[in-house]
N, CA, C and O atoms as a GROMACS GRO file, in nm:
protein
  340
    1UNK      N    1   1.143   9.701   5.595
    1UNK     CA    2   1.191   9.792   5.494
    1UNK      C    3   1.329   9.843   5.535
    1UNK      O    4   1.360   9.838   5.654
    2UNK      N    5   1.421   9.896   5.437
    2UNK     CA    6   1.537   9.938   5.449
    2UNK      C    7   1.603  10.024   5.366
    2UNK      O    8   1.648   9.994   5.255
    3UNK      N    9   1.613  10.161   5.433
    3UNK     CA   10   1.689  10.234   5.358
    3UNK      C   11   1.850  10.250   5.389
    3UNK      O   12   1.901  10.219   5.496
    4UNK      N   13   1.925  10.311   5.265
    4UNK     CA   14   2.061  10.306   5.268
    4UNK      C   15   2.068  10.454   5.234
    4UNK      O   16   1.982  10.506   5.163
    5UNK      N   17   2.186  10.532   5.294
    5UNK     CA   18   2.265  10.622   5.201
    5UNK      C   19   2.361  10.614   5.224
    5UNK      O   20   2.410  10.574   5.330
    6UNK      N   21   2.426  10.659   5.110
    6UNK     CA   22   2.593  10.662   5.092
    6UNK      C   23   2.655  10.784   5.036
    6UNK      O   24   2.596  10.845   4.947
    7UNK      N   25   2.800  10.833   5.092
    7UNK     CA   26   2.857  10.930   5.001
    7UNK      C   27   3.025  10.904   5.034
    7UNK      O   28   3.085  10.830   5.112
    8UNK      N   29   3.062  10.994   4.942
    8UNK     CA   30   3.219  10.924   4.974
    8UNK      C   31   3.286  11.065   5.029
    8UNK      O   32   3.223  11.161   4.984
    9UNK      N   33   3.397  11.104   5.113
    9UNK     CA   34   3.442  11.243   5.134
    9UNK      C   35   3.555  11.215   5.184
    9UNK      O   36   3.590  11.160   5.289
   10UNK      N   37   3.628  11.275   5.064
   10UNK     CA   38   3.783  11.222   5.040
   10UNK      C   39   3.792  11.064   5.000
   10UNK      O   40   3.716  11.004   4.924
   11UNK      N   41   3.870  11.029   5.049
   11UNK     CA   42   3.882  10.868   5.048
   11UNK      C   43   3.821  10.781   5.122
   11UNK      O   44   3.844  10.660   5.120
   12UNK      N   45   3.731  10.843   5.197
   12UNK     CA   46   3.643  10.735   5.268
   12UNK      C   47   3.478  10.708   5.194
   12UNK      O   48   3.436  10.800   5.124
   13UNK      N   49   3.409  10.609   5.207
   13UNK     CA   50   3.354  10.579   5.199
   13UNK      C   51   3.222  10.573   5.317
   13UNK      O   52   3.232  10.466   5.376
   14UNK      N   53   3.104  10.652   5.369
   14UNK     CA   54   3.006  10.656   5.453
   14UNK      C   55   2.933  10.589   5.408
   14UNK      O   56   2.920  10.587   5.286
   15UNK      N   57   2.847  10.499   5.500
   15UNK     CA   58   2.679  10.447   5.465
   15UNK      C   59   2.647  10.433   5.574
   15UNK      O   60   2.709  10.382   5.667
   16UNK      N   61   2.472  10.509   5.565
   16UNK     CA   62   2.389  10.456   5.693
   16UNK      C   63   2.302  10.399   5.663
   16UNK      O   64   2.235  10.437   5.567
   17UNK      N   65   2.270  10.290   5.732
   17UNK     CA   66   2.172  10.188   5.695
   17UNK      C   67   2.020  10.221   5.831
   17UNK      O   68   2.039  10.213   5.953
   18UNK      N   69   1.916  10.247   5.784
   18UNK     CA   70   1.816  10.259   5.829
   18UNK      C   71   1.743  10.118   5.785
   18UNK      O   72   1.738  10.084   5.667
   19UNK      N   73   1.684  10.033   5.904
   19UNK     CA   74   1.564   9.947   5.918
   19UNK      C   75   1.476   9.964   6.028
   19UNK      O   76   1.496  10.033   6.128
   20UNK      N   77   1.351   9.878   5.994
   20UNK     CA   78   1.249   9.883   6.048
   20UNK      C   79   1.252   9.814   6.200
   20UNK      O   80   1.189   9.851   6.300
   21UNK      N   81   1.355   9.690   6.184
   21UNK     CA   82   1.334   9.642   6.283
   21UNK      C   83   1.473   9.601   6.360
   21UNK      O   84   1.491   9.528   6.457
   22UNK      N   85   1.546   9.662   6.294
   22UNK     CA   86   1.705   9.664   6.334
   22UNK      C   87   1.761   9.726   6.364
   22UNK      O   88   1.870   9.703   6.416
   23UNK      N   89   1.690   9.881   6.339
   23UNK     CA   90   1.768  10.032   6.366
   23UNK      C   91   1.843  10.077   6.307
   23UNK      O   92   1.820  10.078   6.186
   24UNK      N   93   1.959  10.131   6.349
   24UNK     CA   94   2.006  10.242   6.264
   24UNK      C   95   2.170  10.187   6.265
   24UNK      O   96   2.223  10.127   6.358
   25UNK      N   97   2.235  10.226   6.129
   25UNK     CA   98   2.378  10.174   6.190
   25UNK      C   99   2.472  10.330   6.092
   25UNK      O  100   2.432  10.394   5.994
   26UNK      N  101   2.584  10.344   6.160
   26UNK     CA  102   2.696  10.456   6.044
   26UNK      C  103   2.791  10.364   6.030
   26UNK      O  104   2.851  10.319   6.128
   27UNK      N  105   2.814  10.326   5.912
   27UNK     CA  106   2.933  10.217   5.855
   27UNK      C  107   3.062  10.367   5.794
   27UNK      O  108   3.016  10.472   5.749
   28UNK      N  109   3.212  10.345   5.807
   28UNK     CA  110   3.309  10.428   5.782
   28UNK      C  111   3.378  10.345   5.692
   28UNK      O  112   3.381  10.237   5.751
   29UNK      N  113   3.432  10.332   5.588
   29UNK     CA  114   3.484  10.234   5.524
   29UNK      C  115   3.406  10.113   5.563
   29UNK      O  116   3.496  10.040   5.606
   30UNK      N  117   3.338  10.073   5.570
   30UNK     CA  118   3.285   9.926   5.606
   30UNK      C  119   3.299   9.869   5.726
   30UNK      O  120   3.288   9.747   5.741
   31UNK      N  121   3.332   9.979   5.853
   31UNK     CA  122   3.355   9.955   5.973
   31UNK      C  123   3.279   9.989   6.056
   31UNK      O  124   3.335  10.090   6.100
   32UNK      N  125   3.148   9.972   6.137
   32UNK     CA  126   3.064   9.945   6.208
   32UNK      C  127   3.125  10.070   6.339
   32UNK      O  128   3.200  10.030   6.429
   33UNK      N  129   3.083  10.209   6.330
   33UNK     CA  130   3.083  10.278   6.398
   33UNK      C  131   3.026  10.340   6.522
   33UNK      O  132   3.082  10.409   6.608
   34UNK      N  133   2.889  10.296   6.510
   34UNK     CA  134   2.795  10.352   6.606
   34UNK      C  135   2.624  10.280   6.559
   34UNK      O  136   2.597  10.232   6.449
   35UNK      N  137   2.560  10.289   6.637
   35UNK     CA  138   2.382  10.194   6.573
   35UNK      C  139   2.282  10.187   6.705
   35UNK      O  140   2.315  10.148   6.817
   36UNK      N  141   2.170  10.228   6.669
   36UNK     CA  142   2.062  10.249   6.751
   36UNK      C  143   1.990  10.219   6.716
   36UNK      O  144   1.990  10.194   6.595
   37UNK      N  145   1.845  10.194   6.812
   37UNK     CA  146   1.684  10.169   6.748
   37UNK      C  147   1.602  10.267   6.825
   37UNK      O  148   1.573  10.275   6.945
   38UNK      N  149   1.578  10.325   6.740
   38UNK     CA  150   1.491  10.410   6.781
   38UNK      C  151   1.332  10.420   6.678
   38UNK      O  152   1.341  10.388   6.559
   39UNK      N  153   1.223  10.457   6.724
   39UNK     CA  154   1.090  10.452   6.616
   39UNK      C  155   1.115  10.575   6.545
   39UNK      O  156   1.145  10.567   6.426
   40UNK      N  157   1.107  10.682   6.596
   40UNK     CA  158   1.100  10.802   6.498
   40UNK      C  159   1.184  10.928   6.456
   40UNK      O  160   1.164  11.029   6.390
   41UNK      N  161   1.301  10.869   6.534
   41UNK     CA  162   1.433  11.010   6.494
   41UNK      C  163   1.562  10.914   6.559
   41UNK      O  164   1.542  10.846   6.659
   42UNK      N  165   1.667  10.916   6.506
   42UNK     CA  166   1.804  10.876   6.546
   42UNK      C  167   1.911  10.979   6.561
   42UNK      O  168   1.907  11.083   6.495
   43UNK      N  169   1.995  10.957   6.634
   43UNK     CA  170   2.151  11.045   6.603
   43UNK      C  171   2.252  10.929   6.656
   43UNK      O  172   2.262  10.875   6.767
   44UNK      N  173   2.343  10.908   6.501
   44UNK     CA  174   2.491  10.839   6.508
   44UNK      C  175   2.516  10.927   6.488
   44UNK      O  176   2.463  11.017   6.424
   45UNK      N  177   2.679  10.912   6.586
   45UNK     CA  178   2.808  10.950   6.538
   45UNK      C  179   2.927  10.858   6.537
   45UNK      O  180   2.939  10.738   6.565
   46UNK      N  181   3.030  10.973   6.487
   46UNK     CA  182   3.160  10.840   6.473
   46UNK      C  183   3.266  10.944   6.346
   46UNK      O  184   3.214  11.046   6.301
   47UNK      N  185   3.364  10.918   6.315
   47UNK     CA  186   3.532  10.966   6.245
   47UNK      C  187   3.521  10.946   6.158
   47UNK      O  188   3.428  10.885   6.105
   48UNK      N  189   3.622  10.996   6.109
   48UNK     CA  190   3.691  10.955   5.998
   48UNK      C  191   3.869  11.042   5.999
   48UNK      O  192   3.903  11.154   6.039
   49UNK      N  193   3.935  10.944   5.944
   49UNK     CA  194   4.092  11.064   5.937
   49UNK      C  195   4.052  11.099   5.786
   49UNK      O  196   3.984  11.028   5.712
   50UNK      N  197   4.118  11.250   5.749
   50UNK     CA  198   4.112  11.314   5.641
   50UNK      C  199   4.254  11.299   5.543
   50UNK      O  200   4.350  11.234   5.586
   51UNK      N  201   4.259  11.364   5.412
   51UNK     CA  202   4.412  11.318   5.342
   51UNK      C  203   4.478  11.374   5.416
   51UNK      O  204   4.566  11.288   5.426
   52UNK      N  205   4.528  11.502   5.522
   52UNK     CA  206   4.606  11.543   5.603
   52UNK      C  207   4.569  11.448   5.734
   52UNK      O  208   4.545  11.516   5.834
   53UNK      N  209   4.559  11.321   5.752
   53UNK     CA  210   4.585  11.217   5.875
   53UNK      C  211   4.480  11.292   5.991
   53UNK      O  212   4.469  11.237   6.100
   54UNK      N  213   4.417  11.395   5.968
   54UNK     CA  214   4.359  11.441   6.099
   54UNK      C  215   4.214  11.414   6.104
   54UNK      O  216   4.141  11.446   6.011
   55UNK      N  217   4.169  11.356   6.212
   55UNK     CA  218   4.050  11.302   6.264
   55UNK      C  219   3.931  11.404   6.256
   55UNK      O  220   3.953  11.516   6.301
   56UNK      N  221   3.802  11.377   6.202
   56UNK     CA  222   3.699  11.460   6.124
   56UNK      C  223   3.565  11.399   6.251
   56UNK      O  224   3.579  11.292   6.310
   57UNK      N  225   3.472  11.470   6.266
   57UNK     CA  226   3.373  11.385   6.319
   57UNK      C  227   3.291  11.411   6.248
   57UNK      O  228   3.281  11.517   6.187
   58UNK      N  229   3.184  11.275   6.241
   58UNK     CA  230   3.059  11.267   6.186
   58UNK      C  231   2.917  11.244   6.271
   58UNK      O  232   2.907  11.151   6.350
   59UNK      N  233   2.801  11.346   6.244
   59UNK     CA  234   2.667  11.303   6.280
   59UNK      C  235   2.574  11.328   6.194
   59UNK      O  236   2.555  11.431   6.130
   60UNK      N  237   2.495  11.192   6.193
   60UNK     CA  238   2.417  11.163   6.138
   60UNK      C  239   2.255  11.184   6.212
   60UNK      O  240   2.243  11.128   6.321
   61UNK      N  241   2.158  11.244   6.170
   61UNK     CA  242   2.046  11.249   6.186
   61UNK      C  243   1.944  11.142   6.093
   61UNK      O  244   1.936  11.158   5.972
   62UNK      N  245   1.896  11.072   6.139
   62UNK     CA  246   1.763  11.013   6.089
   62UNK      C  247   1.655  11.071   6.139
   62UNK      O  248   1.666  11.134   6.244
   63UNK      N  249   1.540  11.064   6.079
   63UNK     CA  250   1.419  11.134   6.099
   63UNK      C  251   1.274  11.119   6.010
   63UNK      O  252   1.305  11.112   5.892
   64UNK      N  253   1.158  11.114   6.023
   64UNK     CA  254   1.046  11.076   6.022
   64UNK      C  255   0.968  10.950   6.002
   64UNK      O  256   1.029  10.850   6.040
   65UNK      N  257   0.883  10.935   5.966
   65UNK     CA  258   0.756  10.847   6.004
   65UNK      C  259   0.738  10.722   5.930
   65UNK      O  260   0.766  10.605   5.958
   66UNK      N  261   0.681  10.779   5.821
   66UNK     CA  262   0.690  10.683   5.680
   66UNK      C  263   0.765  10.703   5.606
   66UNK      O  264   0.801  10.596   5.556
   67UNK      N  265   0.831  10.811   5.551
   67UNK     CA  266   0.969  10.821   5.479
   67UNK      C  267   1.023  10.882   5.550
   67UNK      O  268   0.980  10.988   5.597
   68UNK      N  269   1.142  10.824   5.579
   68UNK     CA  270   1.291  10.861   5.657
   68UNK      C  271   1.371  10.916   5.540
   68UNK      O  272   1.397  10.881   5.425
   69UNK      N  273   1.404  11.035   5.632
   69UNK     CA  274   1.525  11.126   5.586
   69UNK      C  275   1.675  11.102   5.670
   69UNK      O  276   1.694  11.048   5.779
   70UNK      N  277   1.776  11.167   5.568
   70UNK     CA  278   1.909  11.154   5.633
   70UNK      C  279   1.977  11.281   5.640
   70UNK      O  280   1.947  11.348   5.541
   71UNK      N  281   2.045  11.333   5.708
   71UNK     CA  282   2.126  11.432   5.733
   71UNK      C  283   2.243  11.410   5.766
   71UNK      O  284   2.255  11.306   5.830
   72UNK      N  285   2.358  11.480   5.746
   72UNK     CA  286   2.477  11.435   5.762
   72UNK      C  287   2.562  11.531   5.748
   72UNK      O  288   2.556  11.606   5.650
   73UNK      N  289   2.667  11.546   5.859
   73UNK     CA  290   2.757  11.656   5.880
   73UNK      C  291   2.910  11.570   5.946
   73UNK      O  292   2.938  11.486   6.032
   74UNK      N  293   2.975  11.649   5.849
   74UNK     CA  294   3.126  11.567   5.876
   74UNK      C  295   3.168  11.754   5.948
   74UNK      O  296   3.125  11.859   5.901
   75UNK      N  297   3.254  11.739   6.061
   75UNK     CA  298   3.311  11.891   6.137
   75UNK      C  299   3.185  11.996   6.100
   75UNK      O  300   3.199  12.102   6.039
   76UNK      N  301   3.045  11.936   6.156
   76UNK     CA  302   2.951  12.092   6.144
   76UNK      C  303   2.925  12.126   6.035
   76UNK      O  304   2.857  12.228   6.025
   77UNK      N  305   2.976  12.037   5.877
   77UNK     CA  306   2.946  12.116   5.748
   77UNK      C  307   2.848  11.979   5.679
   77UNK      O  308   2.883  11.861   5.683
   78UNK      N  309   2.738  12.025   5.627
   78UNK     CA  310   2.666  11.952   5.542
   78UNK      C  311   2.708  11.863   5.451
   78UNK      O  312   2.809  11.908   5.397
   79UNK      N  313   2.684  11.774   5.416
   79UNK     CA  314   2.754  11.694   5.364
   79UNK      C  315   2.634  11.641   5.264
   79UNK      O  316   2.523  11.642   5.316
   80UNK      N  317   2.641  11.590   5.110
   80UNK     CA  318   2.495  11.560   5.067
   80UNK      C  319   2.517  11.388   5.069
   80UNK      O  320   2.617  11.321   5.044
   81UNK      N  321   2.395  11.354   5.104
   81UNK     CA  322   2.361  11.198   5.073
   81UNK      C  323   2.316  11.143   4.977
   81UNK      O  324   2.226  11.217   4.938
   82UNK      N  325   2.324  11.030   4.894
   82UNK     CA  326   2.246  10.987   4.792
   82UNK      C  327   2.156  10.812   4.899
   82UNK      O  328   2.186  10.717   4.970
   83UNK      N  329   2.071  10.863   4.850
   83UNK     CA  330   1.972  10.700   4.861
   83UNK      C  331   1.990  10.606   4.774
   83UNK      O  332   1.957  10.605   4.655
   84UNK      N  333   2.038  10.534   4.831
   84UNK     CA  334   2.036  10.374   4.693
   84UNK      C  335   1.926  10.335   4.731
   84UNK      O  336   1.851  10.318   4.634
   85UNK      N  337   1.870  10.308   4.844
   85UNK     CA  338   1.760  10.238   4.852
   85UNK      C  339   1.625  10.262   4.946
   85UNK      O  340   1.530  10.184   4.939
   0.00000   0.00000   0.00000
């Protein structure tokens, strides 16, 4: 199984891809940032530059059992996710 979320903030484009048997990945524009396997909780991180050129950080939380949740904070502030899948 495989879940996705995505959101966009500013001009970039985020997705984290959650699988079962592949783990976890944070894509930044389509650029392969950070990825783990873990069974029941993850943390990526990884950037982004903002429209003022200055470098932002991102972490991502994955978390539970049978349905996985996502969390996501660009500089410490919440950020919302949508699930495509």
């Amino acid at each position: 199984m495989k879940s996705i979320w995505t959101t966009h903030y500013e001009n970039n484009e985020i997705k984290v891809e959650n699988t079962w048997f592949n783990g976890e990945r944070l894509y930044v524009n389509g650029i392969l940032q950070d990825e783990k396997t873990s069974l029941f909780s993850s943390n990526l991180t990884g950037h982004l530059i903002n429209a003022n050129n200055q470098r932002e950080n991102i972490k991502v939380s994955l978390f539970g059992y049978v349905k996985i949740k996502c969390s996501l904070f660009i500089n410490d502030k919440k950020i919302e996710v949508i699930q495509e899948k």
